[in-house]
Structure formats: C-alpha cells, structure tokens
Backbone as JSON, one array per atom type, in Angstrom:
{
  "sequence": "XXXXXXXXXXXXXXXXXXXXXXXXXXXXXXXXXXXXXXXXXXXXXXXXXXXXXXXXXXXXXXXXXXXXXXXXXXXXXXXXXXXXXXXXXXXXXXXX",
  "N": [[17.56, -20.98, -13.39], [14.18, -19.86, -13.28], [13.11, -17.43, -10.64], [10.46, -18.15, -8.6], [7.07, -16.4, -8.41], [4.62, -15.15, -6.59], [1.6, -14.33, -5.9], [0.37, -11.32, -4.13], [-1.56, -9.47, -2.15], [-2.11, -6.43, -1.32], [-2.71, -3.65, 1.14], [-2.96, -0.15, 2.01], [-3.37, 2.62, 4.11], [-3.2, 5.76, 3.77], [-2.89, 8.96, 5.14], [-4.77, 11.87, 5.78], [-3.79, 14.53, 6.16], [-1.72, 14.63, 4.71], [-3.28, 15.87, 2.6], [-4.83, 16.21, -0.33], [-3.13, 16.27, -2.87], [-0.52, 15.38, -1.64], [-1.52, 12.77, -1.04], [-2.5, 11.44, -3.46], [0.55, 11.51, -4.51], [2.11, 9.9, -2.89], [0.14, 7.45, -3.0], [0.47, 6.97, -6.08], [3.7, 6.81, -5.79], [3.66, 3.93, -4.14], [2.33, 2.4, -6.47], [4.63, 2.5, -8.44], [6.38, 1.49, -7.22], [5.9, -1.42, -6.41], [5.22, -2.0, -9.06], [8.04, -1.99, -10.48], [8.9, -3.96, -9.16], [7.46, -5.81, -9.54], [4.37, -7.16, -11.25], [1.25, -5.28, -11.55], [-1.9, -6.53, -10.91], [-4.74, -5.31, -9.92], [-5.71, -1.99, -8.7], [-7.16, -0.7, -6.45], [-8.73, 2.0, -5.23], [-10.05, 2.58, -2.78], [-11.12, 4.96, -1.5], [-11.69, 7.38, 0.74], [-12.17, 6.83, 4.26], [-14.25, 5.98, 7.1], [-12.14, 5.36, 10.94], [-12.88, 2.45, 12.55], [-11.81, 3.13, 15.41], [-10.18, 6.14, 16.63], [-7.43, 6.66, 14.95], [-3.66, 7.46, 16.04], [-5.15, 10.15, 16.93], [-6.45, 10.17, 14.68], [-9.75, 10.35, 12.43], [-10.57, 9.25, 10.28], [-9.33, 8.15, 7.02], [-7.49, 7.43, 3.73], [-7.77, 4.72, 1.48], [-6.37, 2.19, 0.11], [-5.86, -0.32, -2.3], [-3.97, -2.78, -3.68], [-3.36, -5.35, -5.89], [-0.9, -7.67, -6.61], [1.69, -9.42, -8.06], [4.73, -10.63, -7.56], [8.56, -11.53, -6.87], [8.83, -13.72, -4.01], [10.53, -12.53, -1.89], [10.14, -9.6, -1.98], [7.73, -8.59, -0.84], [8.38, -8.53, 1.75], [10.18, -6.09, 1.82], [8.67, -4.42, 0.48], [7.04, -4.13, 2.94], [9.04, -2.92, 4.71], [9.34, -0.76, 3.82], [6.92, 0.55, 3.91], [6.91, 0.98, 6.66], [8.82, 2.96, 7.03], [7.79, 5.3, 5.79], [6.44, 8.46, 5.58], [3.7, 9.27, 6.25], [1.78, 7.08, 5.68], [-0.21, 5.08, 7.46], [-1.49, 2.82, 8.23], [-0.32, -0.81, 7.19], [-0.7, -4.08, 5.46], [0.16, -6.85, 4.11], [-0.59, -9.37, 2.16], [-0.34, -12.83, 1.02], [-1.56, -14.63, -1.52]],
  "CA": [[16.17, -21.26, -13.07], [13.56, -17.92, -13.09], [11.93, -17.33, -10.06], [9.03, -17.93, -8.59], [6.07, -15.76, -8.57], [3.39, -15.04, -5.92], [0.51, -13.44, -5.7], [0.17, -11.01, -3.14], [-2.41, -8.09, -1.75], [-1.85, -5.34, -0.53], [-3.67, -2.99, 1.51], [-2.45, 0.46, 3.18], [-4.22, 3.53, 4.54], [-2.45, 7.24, 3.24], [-2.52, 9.5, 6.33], [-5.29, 12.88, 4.97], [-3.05, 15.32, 6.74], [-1.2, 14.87, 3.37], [-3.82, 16.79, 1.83], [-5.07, 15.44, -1.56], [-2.12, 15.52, -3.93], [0.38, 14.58, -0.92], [-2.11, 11.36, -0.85], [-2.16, 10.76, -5.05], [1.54, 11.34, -4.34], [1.79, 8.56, -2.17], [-0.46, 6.21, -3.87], [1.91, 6.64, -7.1], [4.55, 6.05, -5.14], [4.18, 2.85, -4.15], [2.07, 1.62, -6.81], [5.84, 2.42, -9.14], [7.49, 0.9, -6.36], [5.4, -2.41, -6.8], [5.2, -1.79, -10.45], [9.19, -1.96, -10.62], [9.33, -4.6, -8.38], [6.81, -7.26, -10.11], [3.49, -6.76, -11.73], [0.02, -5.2, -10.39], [-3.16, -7.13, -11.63], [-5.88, -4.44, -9.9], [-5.37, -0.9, -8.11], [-8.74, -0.49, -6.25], [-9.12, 2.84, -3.99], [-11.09, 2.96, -1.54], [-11.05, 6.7, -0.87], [-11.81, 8.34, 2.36], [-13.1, 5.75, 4.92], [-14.1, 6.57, 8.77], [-12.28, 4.6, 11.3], [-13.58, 2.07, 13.41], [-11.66, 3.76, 16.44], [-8.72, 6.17, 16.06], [-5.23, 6.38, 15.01], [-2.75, 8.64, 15.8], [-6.24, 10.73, 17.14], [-7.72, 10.46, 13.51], [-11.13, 9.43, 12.93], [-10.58, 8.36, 9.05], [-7.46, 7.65, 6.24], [-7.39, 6.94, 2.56], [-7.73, 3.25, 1.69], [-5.99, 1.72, -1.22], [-6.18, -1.85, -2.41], [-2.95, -3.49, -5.42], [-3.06, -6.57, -6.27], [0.32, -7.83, -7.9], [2.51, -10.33, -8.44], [6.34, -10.5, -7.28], [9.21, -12.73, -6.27], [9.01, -13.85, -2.83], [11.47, -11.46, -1.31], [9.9, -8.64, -2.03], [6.39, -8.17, -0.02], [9.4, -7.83, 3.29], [10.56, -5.24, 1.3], [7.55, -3.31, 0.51], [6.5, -3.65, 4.54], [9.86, -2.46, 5.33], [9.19, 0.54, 2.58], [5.95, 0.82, 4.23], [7.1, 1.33, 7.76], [9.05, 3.92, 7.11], [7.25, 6.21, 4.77], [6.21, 9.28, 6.32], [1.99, 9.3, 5.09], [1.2, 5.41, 5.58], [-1.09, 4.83, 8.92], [-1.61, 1.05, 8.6], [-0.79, -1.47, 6.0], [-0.63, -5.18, 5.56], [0.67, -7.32, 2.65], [-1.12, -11.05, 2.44], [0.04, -13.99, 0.07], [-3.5, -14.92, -1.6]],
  "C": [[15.44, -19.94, -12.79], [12.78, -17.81, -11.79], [10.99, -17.2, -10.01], [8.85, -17.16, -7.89], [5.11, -15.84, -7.99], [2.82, -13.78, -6.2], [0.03, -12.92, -4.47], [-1.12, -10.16, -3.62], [-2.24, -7.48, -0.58], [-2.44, -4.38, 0.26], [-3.09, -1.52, 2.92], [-3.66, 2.02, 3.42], [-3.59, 5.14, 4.58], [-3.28, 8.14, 4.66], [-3.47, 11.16, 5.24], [-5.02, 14.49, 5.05], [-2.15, 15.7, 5.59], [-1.96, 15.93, 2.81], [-4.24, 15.89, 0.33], [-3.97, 15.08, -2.55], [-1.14, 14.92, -3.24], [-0.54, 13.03, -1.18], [-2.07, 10.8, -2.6], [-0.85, 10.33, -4.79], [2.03, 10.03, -4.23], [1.45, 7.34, -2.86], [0.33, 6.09, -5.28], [3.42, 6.26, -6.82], [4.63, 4.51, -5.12], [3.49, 1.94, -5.13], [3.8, 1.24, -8.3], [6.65, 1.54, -8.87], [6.95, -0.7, -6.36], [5.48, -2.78, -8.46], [7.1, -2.44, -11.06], [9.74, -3.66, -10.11], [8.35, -6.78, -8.87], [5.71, -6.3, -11.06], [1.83, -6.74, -11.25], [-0.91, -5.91, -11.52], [-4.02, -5.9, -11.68], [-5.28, -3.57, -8.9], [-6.96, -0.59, -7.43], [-8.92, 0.65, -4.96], [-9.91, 2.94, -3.54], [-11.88, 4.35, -1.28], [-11.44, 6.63, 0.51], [-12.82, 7.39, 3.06], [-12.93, 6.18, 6.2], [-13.22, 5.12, 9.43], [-13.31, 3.72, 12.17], [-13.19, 2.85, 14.84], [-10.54, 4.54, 15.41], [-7.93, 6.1, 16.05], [-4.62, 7.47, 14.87], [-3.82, 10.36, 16.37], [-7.04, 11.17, 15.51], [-8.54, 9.78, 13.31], [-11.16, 8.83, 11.05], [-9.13, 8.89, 8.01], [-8.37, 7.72, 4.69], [-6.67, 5.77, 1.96], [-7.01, 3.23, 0.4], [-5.7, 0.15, -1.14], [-5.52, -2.31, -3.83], [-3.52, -5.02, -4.8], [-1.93, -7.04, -7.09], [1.16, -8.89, -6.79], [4.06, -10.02, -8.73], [7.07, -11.63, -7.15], [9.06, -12.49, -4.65], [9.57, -13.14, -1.45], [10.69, -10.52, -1.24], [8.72, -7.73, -1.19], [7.26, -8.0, 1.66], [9.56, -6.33, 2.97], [9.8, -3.75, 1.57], [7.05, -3.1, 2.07], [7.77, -2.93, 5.27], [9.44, -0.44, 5.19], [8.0, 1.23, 3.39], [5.97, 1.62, 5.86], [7.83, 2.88, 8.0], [9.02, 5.28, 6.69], [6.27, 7.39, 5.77], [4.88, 8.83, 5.52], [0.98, 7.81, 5.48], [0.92, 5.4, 7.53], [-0.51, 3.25, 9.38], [-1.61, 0.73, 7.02], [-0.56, -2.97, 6.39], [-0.68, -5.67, 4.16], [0.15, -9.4, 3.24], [-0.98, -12.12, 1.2], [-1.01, -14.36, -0.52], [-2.91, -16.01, -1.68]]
}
C-alpha cells in the first residue's frame, strides 16, 4: 500500500549573523532536505523582516516560507532537523 501524503507549511527564520551566503546556505539546505524527503509546491522568501520584540537580542531574521508535500513522519523530522541546526531562530511546520 503507498503512503499517504500531506500537505504541510513550513515557515523558519535564518539567524543574519550568518551573513548573506551563510543564510542562501541555509535556505538550500533545507529546501534539499524537504526536496529529498517529499515534494515542495512554493518556496516564498520573505527576506529581512524586523521583529516584533527580540530574539536572542536581535531585532530582525530572514523569513522563508515551502510549501510541500511528504509522508506523515517526516514534518517531526524536519522540526527535529530544525532544532538543531546552528542558523534557524524560530520555525514551525503546520499540516494545511
């Protein structure tokens, strides 16, 4: 039987301390690592957004926004992936 297939979104915030290509870096990173792992619909960056308060004492990040489609398992995965990635502020992964 083939598994099933949700539709997630994704949404994390690249850390600008990277510097610009550390942050492309990054964002190719995990869109491979999604890419590998199912298939993205839309990739939608944000770029450079202030926060509302800050984090970590920074006052803004670099937004990014997949959309893709995996097996079930996998959006743990990617928040695990996510947690421990040196670069990544804040993210959150939501089932549409």
């Amino acid at each position: 039987m083939p598994k099933v297939k949700g539709t997630y979104e994704t949404i994390f915030i690249a850390d600008l301390s990277l510097g610009e290509e550390g942050v492309a870096a990054l964002v190719e990173k995990f869109k491979a690592l999604i890419e590998k792992n199912g298939t993205i619909a839309k990739v939608d960056e944000w770029g450079k957004r202030r926060f509302a308060y800050p984090i970590n004492d920074m006052n803004e990040g670099y937004y990014v926004l997949v959309e893709f489609e995996s097996a079930p398992d996998f959006p743990a995965e990617l928040d695990r992936i996510y947690r421990i990635t040196e670069g990544v502020m804040r993210s959150l992964i939501i089932a549409k």
